[in-house]
N, C-alpha and C positions, 0 to 999 in steps of 0.2 A: 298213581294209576296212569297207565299210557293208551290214549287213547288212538286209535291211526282209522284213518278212512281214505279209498282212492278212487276219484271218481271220474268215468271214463264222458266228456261229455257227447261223444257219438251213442252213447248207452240212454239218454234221457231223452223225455219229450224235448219238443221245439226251443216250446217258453219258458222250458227251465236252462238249459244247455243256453238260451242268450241269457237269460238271469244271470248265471255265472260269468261268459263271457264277459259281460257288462259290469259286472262287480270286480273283475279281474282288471279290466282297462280302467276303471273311475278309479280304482285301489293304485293306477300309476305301476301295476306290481313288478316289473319288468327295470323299474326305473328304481325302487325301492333297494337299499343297501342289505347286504347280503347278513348282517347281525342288527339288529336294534335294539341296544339295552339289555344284553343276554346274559349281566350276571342275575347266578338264582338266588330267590327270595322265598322265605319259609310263604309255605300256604299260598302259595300264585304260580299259575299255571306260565309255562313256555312253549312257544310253538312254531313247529319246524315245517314251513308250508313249501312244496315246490310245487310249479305249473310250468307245464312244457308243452307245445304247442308243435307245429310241424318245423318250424324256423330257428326256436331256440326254446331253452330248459334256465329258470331260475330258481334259486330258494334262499327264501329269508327264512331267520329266523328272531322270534319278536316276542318278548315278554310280556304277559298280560296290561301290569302296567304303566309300560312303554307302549302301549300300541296305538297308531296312528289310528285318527278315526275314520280316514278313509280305508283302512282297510277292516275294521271291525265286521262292518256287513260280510264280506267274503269270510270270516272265523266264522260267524254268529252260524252263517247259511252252512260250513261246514260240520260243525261239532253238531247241530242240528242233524244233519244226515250222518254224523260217527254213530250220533244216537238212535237214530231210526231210519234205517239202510233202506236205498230205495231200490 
């Protein structure tokens, strides 16, 4: 199943659009390599995140599990709104 979600943060309240932000920066995401552990594995999810900003555009992509746990909060808060679009 493919799940996709794009989420604009000029479209969100305040304190959600820094929630993001701030999960985006402590996630280091910018700094983060562009694959992390991306062969697939029966029954575990992969996931193809990009965030682009007015300066620059990255995307990792990161296997369930292989994933850094600084960046889990920014999946968690995402696949949360794949699932209940705000």
């Amino acid at each position: 199943m493919l799940m996709s979600v794009s989420i604009d943060t000029n479209k969100l309240a305040p304190t959600e659009a820094n929630q993001v932000k701030s999960m985006v920066e402590e996630a280091g995401f910018f700094e983060l390599p562009e694959a992390i552990a991306t062969s697939a594995q029966p029954d575990r999810f992969q996931y193809h995140l990009t965030v682009a900003d007015p300066k620059r555009k990255h995307t990792v992509t990161v296997s369930e599990s292989s994933m850094p746990g600084n960046l889990k909060p920014l999946v968690d808060w995402l696949m949360d709104a794949a699932r209940h679009p705000r």
